[in-house]
C-alpha positions in Angstrom: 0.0 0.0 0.0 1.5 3.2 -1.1 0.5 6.6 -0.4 0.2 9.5 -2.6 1.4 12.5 -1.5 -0.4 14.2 -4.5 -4.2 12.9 -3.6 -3.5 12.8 0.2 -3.3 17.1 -0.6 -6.3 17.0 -2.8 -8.1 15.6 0.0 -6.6 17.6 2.4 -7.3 21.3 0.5 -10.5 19.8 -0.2 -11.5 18.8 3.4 -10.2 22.8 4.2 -12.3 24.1 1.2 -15.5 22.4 2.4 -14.6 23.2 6.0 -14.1 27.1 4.9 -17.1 27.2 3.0 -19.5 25.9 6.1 -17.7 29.0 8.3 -18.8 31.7 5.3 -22.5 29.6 5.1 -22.6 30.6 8.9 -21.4 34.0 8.6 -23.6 34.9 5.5 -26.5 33.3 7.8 -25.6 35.5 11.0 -25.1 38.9 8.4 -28.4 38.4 7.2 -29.9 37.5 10.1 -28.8 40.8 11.5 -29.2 43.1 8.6 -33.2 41.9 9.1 -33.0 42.5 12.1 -31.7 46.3 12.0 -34.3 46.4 8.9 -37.0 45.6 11.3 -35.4 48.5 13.8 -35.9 50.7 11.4 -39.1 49.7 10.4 -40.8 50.0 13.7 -39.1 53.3 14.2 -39.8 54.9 10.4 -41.9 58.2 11.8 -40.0 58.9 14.4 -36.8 59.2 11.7 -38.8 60.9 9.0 -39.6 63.5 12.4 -36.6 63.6 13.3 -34.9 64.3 9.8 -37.5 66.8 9.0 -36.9 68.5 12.5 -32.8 68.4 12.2 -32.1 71.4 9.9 -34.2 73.7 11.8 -32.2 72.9 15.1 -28.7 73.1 13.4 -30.1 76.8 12.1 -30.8 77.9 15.6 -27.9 76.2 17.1 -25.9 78.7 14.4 -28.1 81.4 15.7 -27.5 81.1 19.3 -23.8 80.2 19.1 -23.7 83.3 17.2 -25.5 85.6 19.9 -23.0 84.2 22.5 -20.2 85.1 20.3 -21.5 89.0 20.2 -22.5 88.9 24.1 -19.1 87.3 24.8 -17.4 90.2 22.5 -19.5 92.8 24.3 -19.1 91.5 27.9 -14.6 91.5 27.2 -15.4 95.2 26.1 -17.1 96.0 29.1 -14.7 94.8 31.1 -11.7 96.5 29.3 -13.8 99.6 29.8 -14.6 98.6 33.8 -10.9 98.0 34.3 -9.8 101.3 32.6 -12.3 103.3 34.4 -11.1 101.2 37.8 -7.5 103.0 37.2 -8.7 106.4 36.5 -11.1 106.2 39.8 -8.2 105.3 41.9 -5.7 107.9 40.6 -8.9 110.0 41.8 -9.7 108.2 45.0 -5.8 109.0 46.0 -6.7 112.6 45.6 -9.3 112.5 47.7 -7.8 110.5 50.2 -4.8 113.1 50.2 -7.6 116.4 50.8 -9.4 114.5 53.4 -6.6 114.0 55.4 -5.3 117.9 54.6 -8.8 118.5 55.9 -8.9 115.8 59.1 -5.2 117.8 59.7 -6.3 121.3 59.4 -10.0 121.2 61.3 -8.1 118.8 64.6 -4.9 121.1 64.9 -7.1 124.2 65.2 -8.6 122.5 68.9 
């Protein structure tokens, strides 16, 4: 009894082919079984999409529009506070001066007891 190496592969790569071709049989099964499946999601939920679709540019408009309007209040409100710091300095160089005649005034009125 002699044994060829030749059909011993054929049987072999055959043995792998058929193997192979049950493991896509059970994948193609599983792929379709869950592309129905997601169908049927999408099915049930149909009006709720079409809503949600039909609903979706008007939202993304006034998400533009708002995110504009914070982008002007936020300008305005770092103006503001430019301006509130700027007039800060100028109303200490003036509370100093007062400071200064109050106490020339505090000085003068308590040395004349």
């Amino acid at each position: 009894m002699y044994v060829d190496f030749f059909k011993l592969g054929q049987g072999l790569l055959i043995f792998l082919g058929i193997i192979i071709m049950i493991i896509l049989i059970v994948g193609l099964l599983k792929l379709i079984k869950t592309i129905t499946s997601v169908n049927s999601i999408i099915k049930r939920n149909e009006d709720d999409i079409e809503e949600i679709l039909s609903v979706l540019p008007k939202t993304f408009k006034n998400w533009f529009e708002i995110t504009d309007n914070v982008k002007d209040v936020t300008e305005v409100v770092v103006e503001k506070t430019a301006s509130a710091l700027k007039s800060t300095e100028s109303f200490q160089k003036y509370l100093v001066y007062i400071v200064d005649i109050l106490t020339i005034a505090k000085n003068i009125f308590s040395s004349k007891k």
